[in-house]
N, C-alpha and C positions, 0 to 999 in steps of 0.2 A: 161648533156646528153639530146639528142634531146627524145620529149615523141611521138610523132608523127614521122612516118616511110614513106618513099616514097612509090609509089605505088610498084613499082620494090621490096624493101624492103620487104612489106607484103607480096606480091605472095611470095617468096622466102621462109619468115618466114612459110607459109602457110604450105612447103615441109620441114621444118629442123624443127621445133619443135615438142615439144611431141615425141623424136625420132623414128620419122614416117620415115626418109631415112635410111631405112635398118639397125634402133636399136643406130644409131648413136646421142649421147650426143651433141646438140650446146644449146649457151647462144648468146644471143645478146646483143648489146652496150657492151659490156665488156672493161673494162680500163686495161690497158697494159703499163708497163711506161708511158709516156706522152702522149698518144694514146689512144683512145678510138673505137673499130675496131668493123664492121657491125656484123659479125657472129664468133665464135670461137667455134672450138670443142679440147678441155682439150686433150683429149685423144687421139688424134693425132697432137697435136700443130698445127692444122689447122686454120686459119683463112680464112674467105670470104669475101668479100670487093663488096662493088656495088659502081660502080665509074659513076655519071652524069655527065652533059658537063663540072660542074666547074674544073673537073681532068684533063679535056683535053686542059685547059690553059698553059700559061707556068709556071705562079705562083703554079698552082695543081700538073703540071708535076713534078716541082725541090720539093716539097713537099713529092709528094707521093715515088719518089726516094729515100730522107731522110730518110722516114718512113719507107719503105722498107727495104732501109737495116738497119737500128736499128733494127726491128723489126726479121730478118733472122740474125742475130748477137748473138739476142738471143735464137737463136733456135726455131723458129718459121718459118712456110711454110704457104703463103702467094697465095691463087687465086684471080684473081680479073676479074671483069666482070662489063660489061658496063650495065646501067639499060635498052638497049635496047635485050641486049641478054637473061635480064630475063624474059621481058614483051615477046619475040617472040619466045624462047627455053628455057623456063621451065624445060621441058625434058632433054633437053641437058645440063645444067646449073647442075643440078642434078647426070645426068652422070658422069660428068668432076670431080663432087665432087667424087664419089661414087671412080673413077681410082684413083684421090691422093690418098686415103686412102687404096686402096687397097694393100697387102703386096707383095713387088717383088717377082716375078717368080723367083725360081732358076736356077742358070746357072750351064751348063752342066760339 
C-alpha cells in the first residue's frame, strides 16, 4: 500500500474521514480481491477511485475496465473521478458522493 496520498487524495480524505460527509463510514487503501481501492465505504459497498493521468493511458484504461468489472461482479458500485475534479469541485465531488448513496425515491 502506498503511505503517502496525492494531493487530490488528501483533500478528499479531508471530506470522507472521521465520518464528517453526512455520518458516512469510509476506510482508505482498503484491499478487495486483488485490488487495493482509494476510498470505500462498507456500508453502502461504495467505493471511490481518484484516477491521474496514468488511467487515462491505454495500459490504465484496459486495467481499470478489468478492475471494474471484477470489482461490480462482486457487488460493489464503483465512482471514479479524475484528480482534477477533486482539486477544482471538492463540493461537487462530495455531492455526487452523497446522490449514490442516497436511497431511491419511490415510484408511483
Amino acid at each position: 500500500m502506498r503511505k503517502t496520498m496525492t494531493e487530490a487524495e488528501f483533500r478528499l480524505w479531508g471530506v470522507l474521514r472521521d465520518q464528517t460527509l453526512e455520518g458516512l463510514k469510509f476506510r482508505r487503501q482498503v484491499p478487495i480481491g486483488l485490488f487495493i481501492v482509494d476510498f470505500f465505504c462498507p456500508a453502502h459497498r461504495l467505493i471511490v477511485e481518484i484516477d491521474g493521468s496514468q488511467h487515462f493511458e491505454q495500459d490504465g484504461l484496459e486495467a481499470d475496465l478489468r478492475r471494474t468489472a471484477w470489482l461490480e461482479a462482486q457487488g460493489y458500485r464503483i465512482l471514479r473521478f479524475t484528480n482534477s475534479d477533486v482539486l477544482t469541485n471538492l463540493e461537487g465531488v462530495g455531492q455526487s458522493i452523497l446522490k449514490a448513496v442516497a436511497p431511491e425515491p419511490d415510484s408511483p
